[in-house]
PDB file with one MODEL, atoms N, CA, C and O in Angstrom:
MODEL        1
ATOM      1  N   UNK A   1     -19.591 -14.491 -85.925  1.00  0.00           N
ATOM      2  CA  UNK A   1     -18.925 -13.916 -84.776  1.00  0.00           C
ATOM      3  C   UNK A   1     -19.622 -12.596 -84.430  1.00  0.00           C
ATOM      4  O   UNK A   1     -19.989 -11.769 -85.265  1.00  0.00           O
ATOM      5  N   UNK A   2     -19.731 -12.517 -83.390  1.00  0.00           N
ATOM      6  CA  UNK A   2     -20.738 -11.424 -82.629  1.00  0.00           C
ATOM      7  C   UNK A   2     -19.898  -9.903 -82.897  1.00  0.00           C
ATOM      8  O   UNK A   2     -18.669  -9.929 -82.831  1.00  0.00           O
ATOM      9  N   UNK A   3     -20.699  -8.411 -83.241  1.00  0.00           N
ATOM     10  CA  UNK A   3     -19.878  -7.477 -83.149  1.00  0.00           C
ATOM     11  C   UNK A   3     -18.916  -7.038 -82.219  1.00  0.00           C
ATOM     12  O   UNK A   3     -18.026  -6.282 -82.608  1.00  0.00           O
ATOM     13  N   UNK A   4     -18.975  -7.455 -80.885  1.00  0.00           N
ATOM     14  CA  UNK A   4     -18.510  -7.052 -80.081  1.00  0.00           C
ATOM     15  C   UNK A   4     -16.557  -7.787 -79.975  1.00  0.00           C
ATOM     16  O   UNK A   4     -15.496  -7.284 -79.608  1.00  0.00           O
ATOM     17  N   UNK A   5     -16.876  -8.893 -80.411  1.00  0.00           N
ATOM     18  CA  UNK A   5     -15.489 -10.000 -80.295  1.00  0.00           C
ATOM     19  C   UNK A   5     -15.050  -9.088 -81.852  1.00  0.00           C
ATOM     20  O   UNK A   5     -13.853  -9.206 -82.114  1.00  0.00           O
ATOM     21  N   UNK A   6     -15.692  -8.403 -82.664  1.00  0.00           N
ATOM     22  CA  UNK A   6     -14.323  -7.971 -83.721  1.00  0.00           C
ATOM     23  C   UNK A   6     -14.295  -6.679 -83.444  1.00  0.00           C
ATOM     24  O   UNK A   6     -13.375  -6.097 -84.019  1.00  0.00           O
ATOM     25  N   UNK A   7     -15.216  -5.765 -82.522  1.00  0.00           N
ATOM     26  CA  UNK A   7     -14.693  -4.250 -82.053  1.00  0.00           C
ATOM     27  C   UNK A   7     -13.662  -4.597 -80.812  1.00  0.00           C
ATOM     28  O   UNK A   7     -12.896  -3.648 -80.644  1.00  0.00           O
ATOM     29  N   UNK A   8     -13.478  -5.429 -80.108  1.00  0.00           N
ATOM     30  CA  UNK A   8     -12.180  -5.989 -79.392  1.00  0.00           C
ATOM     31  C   UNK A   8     -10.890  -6.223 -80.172  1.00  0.00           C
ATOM     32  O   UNK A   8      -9.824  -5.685 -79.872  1.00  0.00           O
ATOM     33  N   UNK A   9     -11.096  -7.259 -81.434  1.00  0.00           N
ATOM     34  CA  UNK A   9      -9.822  -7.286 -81.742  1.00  0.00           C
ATOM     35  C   UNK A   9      -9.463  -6.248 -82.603  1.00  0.00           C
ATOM     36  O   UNK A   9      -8.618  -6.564 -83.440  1.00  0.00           O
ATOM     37  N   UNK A  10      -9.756  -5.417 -82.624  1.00  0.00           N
ATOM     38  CA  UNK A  10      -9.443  -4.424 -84.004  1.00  0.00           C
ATOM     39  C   UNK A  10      -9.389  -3.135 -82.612  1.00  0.00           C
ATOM     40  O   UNK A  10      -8.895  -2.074 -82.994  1.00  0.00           O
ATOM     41  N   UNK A  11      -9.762  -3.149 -81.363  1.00  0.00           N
ATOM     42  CA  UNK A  11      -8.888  -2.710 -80.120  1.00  0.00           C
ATOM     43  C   UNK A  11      -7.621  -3.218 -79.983  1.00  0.00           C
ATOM     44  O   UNK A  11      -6.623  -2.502 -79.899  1.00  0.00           O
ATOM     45  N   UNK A  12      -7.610  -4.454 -79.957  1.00  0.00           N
ATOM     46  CA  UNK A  12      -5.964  -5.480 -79.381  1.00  0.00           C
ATOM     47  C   UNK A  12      -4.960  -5.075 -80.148  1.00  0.00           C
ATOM     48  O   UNK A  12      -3.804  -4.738 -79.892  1.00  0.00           O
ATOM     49  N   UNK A  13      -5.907  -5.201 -81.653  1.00  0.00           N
ATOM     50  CA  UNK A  13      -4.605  -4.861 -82.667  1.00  0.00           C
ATOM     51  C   UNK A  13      -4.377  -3.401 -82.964  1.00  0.00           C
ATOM     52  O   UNK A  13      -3.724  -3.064 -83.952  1.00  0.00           O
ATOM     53  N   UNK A  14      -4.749  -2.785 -82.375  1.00  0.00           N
ATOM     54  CA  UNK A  14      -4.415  -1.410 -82.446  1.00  0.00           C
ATOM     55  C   UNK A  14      -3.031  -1.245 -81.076  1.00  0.00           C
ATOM     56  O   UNK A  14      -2.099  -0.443 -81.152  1.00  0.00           O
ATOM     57  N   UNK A  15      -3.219  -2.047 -80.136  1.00  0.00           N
ATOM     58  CA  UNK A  15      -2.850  -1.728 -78.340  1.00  0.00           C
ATOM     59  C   UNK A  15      -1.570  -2.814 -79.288  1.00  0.00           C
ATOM     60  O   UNK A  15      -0.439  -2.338 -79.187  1.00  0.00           O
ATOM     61  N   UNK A  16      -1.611  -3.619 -79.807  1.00  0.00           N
ATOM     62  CA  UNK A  16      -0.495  -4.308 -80.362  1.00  0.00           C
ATOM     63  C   UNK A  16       0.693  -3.444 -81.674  1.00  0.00           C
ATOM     64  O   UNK A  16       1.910  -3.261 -81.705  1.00  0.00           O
ATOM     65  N   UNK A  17      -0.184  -3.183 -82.390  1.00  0.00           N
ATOM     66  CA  UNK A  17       0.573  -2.066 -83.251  1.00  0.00           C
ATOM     67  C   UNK A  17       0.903  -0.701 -82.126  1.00  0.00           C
ATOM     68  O   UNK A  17       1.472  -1.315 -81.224  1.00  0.00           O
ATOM     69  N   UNK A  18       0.886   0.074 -81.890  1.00  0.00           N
ATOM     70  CA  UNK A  18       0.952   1.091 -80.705  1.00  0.00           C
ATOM     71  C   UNK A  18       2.604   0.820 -79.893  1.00  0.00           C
ATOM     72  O   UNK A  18       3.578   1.550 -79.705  1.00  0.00           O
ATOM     73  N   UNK A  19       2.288  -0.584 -79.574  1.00  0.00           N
ATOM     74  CA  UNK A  19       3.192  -1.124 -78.716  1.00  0.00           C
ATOM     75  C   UNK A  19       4.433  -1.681 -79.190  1.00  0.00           C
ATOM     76  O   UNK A  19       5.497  -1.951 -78.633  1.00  0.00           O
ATOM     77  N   UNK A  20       3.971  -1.788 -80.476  1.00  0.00           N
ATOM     78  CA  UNK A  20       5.054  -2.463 -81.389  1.00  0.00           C
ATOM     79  C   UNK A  20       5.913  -1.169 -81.570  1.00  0.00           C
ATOM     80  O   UNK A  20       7.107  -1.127 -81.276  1.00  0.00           O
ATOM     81  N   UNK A  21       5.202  -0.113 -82.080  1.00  0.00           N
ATOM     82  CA  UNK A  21       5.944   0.999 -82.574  1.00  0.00           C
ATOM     83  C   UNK A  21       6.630   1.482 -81.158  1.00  0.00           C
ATOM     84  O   UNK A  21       7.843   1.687 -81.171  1.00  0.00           O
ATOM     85  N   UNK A  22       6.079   1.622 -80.245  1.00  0.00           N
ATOM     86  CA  UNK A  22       6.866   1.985 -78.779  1.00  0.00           C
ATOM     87  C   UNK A  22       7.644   1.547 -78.846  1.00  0.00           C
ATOM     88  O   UNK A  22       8.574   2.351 -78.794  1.00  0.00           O
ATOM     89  N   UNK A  23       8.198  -0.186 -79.034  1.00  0.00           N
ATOM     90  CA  UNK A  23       9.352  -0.534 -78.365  1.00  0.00           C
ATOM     91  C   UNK A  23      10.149  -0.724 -79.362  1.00  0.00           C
ATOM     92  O   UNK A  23      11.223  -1.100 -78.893  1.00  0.00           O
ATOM     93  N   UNK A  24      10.214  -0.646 -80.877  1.00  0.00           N
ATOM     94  CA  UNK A  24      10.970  -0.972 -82.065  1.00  0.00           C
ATOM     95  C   UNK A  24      11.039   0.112 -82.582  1.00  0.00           C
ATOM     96  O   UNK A  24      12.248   0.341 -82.606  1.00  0.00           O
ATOM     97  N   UNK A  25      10.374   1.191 -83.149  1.00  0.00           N
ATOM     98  CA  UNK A  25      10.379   2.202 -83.684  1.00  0.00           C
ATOM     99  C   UNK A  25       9.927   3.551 -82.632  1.00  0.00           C
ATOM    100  O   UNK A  25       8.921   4.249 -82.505  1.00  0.00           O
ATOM    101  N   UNK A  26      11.346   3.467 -81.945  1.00  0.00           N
ATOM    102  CA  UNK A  26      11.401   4.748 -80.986  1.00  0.00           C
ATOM    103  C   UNK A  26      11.279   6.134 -81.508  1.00  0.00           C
ATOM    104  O   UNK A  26      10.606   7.073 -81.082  1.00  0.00           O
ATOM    105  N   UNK A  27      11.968   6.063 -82.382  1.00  0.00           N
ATOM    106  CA  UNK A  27      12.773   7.376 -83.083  1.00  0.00           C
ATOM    107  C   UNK A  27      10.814   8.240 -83.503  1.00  0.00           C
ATOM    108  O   UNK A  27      10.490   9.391 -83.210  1.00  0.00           O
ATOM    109  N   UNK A  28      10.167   7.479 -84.020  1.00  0.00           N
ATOM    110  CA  UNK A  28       9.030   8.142 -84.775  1.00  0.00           C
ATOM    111  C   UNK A  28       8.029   8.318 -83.280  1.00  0.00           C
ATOM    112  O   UNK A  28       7.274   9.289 -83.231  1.00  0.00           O
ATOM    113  N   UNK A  29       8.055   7.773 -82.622  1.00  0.00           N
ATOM    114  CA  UNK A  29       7.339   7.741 -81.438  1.00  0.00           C
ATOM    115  C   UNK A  29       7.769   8.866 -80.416  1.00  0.00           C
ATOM    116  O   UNK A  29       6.852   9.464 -79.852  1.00  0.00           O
ATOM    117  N   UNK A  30       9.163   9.238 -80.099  1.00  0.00           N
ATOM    118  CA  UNK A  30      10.203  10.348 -79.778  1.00  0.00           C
ATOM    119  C   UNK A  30       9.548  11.540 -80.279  1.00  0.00           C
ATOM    120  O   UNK A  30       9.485  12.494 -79.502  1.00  0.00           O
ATOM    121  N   UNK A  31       9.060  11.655 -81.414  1.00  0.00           N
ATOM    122  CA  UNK A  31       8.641  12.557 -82.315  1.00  0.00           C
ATOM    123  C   UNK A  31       7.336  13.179 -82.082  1.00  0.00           C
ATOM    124  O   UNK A  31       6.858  14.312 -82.122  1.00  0.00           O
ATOM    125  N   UNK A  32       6.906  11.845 -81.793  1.00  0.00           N
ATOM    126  CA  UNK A  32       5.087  12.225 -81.922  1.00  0.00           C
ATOM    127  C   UNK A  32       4.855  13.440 -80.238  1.00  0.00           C
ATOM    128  O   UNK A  32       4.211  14.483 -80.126  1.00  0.00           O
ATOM    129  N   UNK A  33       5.871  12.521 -78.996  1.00  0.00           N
ATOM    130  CA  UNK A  33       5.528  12.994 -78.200  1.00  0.00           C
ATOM    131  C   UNK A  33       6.604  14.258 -77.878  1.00  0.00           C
ATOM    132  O   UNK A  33       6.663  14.811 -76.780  1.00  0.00           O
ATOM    133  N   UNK A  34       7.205  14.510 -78.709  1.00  0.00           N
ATOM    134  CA  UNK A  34       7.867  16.546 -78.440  1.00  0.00           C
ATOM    135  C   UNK A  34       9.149  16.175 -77.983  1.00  0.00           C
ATOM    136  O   UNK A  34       9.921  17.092 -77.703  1.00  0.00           O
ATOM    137  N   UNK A  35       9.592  14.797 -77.830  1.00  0.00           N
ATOM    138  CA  UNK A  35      11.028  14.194 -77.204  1.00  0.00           C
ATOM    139  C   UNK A  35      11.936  14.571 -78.379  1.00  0.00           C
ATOM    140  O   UNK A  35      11.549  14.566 -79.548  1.00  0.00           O
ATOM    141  N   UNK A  36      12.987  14.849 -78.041  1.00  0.00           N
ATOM    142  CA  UNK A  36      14.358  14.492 -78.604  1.00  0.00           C
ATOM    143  C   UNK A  36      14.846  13.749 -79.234  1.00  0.00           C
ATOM    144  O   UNK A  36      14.900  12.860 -78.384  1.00  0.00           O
ATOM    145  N   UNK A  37      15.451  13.165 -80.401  1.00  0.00           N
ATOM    146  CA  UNK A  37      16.051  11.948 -80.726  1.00  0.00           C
ATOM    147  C   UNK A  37      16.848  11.231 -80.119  1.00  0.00           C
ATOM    148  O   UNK A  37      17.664  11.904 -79.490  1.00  0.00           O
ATOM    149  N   UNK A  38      16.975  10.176 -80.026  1.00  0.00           N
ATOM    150  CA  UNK A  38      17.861   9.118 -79.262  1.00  0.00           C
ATOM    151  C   UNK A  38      19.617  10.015 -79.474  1.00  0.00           C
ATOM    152  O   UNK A  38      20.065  10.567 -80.479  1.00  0.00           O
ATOM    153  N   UNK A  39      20.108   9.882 -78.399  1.00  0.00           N
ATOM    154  CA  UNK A  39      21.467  10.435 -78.455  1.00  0.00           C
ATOM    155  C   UNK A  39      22.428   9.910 -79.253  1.00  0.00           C
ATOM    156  O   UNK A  39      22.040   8.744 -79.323  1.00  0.00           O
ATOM    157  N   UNK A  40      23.425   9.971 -79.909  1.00  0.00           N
ATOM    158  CA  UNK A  40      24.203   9.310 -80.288  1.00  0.00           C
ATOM    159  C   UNK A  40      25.320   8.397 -79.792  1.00  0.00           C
ATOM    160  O   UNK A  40      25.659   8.416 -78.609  1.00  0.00           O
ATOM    161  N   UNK A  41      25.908   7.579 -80.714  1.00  0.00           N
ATOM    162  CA  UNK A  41      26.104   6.309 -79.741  1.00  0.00           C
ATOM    163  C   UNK A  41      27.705   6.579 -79.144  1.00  0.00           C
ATOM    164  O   UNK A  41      28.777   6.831 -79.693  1.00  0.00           O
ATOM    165  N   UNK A  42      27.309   6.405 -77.858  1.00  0.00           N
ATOM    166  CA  UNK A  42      28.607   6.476 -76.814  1.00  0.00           C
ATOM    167  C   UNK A  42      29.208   5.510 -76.215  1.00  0.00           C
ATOM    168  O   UNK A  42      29.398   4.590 -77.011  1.00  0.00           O
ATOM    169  N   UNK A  43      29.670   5.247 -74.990  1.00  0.00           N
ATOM    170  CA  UNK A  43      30.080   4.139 -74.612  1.00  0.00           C
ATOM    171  C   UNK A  43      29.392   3.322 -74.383  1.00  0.00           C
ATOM    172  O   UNK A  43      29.666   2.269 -74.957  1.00  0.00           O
ATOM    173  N   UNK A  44      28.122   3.310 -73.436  1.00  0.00           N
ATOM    174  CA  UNK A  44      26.629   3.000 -73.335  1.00  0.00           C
ATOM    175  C   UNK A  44      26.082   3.819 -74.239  1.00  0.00           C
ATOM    176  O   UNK A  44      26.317   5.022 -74.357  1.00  0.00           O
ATOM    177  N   UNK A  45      24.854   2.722 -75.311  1.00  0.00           N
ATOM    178  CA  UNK A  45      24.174   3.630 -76.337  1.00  0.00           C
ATOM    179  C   UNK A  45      23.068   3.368 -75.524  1.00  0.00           C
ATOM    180  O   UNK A  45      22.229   4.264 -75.616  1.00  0.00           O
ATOM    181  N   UNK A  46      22.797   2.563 -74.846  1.00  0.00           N
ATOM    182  CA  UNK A  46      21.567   2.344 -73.909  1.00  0.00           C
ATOM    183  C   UNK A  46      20.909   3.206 -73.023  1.00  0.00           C
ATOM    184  O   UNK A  46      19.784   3.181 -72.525  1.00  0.00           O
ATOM    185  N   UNK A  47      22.488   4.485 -72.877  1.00  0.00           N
ATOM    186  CA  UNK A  47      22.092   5.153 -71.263  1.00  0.00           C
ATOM    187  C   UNK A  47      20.743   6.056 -71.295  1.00  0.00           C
ATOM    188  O   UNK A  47      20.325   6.529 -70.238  1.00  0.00           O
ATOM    189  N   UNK A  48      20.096   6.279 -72.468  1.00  0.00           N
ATOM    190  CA  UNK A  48      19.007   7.150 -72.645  1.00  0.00           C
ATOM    191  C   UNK A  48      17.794   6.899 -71.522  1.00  0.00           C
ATOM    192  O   UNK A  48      16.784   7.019 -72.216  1.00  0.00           O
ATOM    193  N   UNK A  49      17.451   6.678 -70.464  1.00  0.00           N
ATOM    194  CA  UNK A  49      16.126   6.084 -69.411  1.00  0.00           C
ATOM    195  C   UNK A  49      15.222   6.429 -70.814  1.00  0.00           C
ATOM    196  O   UNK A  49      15.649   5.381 -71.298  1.00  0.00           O
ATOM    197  N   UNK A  50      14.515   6.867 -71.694  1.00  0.00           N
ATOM    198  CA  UNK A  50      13.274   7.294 -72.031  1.00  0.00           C
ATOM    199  C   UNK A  50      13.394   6.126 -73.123  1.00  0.00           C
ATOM    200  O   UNK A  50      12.356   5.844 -73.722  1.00  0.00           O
ATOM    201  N   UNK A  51      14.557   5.424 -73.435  1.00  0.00           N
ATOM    202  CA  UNK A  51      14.698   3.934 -74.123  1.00  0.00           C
ATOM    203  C   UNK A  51      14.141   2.914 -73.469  1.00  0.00           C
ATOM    204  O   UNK A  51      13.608   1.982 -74.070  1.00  0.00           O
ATOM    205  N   UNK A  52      14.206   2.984 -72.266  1.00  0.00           N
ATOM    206  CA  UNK A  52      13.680   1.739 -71.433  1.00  0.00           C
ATOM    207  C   UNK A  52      12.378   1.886 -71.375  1.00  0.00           C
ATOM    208  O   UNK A  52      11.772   1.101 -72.104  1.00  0.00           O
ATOM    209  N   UNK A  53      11.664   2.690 -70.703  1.00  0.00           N
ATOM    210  CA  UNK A  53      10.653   3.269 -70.363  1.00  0.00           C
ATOM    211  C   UNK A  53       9.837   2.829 -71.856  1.00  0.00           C
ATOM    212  O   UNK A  53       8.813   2.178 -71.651  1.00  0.00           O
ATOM    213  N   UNK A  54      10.103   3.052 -73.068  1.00  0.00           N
ATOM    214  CA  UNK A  54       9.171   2.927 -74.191  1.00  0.00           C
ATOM    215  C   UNK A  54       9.676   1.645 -74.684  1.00  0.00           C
ATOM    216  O   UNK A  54       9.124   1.116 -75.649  1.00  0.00           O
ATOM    217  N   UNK A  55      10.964   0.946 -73.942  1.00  0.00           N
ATOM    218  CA  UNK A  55      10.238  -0.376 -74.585  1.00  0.00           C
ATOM    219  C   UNK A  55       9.461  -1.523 -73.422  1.00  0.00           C
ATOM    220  O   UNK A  55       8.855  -2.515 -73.827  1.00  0.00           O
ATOM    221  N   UNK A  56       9.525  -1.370 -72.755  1.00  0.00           N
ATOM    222  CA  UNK A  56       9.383  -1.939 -71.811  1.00  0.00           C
ATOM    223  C   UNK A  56       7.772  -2.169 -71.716  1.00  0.00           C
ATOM    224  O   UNK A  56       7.080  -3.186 -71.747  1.00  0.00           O
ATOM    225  N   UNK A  57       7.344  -0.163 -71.528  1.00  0.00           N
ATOM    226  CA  UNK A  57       5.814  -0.086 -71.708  1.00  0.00           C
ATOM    227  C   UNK A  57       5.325  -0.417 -73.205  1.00  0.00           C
ATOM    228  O   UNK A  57       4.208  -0.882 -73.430  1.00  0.00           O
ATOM    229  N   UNK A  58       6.233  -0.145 -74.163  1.00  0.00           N
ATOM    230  CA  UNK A  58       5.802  -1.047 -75.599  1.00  0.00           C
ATOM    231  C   UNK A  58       5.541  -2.401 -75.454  1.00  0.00           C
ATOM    232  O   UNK A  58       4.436  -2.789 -75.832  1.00  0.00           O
ATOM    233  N   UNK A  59       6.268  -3.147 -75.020  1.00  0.00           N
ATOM    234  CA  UNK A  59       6.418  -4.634 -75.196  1.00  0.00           C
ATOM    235  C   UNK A  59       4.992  -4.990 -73.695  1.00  0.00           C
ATOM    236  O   UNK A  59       4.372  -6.032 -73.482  1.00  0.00           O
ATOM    237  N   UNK A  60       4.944  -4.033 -73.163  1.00  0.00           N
ATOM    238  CA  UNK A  60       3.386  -4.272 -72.332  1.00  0.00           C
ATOM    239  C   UNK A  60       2.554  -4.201 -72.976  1.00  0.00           C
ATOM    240  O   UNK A  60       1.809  -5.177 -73.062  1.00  0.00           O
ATOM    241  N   UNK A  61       2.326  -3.188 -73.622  1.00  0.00           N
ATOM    242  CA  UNK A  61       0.983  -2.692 -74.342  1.00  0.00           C
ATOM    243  C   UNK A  61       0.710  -3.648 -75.534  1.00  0.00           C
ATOM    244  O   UNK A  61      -0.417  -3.916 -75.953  1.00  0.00           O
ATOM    245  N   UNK A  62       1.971  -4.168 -76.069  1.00  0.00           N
ATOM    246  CA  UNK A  62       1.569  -5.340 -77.578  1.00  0.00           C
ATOM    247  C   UNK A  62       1.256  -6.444 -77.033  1.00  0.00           C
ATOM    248  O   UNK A  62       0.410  -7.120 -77.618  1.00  0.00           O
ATOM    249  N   UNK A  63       1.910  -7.020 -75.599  1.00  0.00           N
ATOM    250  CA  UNK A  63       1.321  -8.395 -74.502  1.00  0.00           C
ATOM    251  C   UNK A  63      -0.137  -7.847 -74.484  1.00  0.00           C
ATOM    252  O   UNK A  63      -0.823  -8.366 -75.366  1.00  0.00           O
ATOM    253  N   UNK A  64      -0.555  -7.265 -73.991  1.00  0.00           N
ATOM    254  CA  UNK A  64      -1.904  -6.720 -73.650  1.00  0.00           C
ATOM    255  C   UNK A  64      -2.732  -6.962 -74.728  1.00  0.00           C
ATOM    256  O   UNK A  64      -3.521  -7.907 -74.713  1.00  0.00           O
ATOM    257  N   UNK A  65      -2.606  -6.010 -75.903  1.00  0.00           N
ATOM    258  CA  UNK A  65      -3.680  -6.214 -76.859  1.00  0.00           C
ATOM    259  C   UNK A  65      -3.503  -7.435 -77.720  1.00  0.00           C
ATOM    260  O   UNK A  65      -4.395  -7.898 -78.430  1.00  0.00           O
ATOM    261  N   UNK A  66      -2.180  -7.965 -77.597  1.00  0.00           N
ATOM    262  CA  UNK A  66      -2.594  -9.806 -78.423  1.00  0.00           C
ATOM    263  C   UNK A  66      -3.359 -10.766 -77.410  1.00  0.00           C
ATOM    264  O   UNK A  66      -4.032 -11.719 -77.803  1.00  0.00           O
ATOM    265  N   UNK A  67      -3.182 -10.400 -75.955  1.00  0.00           N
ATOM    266  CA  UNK A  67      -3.908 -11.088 -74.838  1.00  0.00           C
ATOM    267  C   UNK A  67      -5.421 -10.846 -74.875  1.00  0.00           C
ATOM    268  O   UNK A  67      -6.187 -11.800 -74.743  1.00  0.00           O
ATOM    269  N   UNK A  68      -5.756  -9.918 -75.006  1.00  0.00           N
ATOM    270  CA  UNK A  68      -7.108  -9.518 -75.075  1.00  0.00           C
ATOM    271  C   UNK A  68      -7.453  -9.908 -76.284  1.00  0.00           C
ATOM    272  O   UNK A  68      -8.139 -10.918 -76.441  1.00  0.00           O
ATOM    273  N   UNK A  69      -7.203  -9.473 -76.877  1.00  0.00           N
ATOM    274  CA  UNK A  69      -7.867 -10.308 -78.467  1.00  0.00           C
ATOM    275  C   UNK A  69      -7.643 -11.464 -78.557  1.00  0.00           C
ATOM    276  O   UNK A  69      -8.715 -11.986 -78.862  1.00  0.00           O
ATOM    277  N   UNK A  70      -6.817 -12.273 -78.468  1.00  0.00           N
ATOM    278  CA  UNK A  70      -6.449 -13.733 -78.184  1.00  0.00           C
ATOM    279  C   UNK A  70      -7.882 -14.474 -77.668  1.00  0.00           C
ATOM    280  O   UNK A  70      -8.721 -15.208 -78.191  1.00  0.00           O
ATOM    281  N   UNK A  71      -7.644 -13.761 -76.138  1.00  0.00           N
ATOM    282  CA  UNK A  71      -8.572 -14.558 -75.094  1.00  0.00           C
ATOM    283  C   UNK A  71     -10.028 -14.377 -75.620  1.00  0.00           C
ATOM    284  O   UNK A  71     -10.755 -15.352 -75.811  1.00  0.00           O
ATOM    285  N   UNK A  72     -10.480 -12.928 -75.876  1.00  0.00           N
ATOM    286  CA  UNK A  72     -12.125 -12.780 -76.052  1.00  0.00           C
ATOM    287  C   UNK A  72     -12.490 -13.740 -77.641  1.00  0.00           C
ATOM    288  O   UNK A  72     -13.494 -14.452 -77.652  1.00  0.00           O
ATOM    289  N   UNK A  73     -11.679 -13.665 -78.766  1.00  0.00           N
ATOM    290  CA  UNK A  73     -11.906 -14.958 -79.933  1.00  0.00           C
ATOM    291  C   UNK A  73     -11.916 -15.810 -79.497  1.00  0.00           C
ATOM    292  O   UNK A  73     -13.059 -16.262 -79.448  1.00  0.00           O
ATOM    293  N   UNK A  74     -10.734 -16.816 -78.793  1.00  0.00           N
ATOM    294  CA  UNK A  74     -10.888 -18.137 -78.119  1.00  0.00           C
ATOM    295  C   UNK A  74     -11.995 -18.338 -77.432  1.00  0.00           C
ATOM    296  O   UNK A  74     -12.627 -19.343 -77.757  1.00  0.00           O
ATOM    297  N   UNK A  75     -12.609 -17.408 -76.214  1.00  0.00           N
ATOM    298  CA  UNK A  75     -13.787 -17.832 -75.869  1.00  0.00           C
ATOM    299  C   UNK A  75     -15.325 -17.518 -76.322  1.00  0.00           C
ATOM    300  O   UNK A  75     -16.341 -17.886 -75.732  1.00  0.00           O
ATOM    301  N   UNK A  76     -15.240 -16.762 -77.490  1.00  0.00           N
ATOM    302  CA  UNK A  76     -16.099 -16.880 -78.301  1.00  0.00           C
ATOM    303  C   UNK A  76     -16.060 -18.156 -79.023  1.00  0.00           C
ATOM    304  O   UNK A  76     -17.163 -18.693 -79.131  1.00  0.00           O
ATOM    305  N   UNK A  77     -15.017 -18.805 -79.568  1.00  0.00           N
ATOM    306  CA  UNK A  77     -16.035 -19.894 -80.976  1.00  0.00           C
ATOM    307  C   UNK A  77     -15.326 -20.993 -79.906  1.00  0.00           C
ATOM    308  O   UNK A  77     -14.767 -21.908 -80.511  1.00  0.00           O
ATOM    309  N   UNK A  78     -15.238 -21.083 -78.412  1.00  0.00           N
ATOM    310  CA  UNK A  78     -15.496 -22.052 -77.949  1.00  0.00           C
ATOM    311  C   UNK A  78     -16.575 -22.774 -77.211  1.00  0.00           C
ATOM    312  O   UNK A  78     -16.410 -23.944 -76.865  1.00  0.00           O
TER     313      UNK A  78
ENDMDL
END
């Protein structure tokens, strides 16, 4: 396999881990970027917007880098 198809996936899986932690592990991610901790839970524990926003763009960014790495292996050893 050519260098270039494993400096891609070892990109994907980075844009996949990244994304994972965005949308599952808020609290450490909250952290990294100077945010606040998630509020405590009220009637809506949801109402936080900066919850949506990181999973949403999480669960993009882990589509993205399993897509890209996915696609550039598949059309390499095909």
């Amino acid at each position: 396999m050519p260098a270039y198809v494993l400096i891609i996936d070892v990109f994907g899986l980075i844009l996949a881990v990244i994304g994972f932690s965005m949308a599952f592990r808020q609290d450490f991610v909250r952290r990294l970027v100077g945010r606040p901790p998630r509020p405590a839970s009220s009637v809506n524990e949801n109402s936080d917007p900066l919850t949506y926003i990181l999973r949403i763009a999480g669960i993009m960014m882990m589509a993205f880098g399993i897509a890209i790495g996915g696609m550039v292996t598949m059309f390499t050893l095909a």
